[in-house]
C-alpha positions as CSV (number, residue, x, y, z in Angstrom):
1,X,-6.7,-26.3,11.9
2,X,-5.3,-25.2,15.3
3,X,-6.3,-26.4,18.6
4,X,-7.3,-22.3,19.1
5,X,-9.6,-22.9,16.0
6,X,-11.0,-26.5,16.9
7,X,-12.2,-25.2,20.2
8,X,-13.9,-22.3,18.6
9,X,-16.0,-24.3,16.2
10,X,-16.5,-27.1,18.3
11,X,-17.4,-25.5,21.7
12,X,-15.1,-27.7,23.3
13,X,-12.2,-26.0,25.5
14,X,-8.2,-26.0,24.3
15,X,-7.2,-27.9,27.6
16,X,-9.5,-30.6,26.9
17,X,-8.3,-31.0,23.0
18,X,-4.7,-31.0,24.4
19,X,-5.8,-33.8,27.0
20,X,-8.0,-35.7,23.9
21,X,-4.9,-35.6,22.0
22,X,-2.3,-36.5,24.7
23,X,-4.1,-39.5,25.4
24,X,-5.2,-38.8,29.1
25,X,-8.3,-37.2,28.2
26,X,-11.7,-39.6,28.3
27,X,-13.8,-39.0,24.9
28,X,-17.4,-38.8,25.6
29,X,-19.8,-39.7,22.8
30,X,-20.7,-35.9,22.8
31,X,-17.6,-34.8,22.9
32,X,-16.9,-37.0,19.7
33,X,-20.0,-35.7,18.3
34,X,-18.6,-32.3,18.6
35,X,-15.4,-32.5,17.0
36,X,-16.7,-35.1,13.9
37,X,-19.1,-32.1,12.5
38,X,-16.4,-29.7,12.5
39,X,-14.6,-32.1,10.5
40,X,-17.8,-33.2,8.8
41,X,-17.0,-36.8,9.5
42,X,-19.2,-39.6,11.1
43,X,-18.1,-39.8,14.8
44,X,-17.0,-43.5,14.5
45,X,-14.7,-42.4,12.0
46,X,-12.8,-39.8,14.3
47,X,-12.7,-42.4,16.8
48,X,-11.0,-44.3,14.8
49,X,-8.6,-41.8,13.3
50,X,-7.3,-40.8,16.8
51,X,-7.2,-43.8,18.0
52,X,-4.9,-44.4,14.6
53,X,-2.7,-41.2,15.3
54,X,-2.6,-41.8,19.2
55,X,-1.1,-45.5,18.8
56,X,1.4,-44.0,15.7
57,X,2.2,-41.6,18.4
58,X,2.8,-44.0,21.0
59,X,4.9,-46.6,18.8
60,X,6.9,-43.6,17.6
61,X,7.7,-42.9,21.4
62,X,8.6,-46.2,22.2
63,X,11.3,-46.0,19.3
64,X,9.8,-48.3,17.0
């Protein structure tokens, strides 16, 4: 799914999915709310899935 596409369903903007998935962007528990129905999961499952992928992100950065 693009970010175009995420925003669409979710109702939450592009810039703020691009921040959310940079890292610098603060996830509210409506926010998460948001994004886990589009994806049908539980919220407490997306949290931890980006906070999975945003640590794999991070270690691949650092060169690990």
């Amino acid at each position: 799914m693009s970010r175009s596409e995420l925003a669409d369903a979710s109702g939450v903007s592009e810039r703020w999915i691009a921040r959310i998935e940079s890292g610098k962007g603060n996830v509210t528990i409506l926010l998460l709310r948001r994004l886990a129905s589009v994806f049908r999961q539980r919220p407490v499952q997306l949290a931890v899935d980006i906070e999975t992928s945003l640590r794999c992100n991070k270690e691949l950065s650092d060169g690990m």
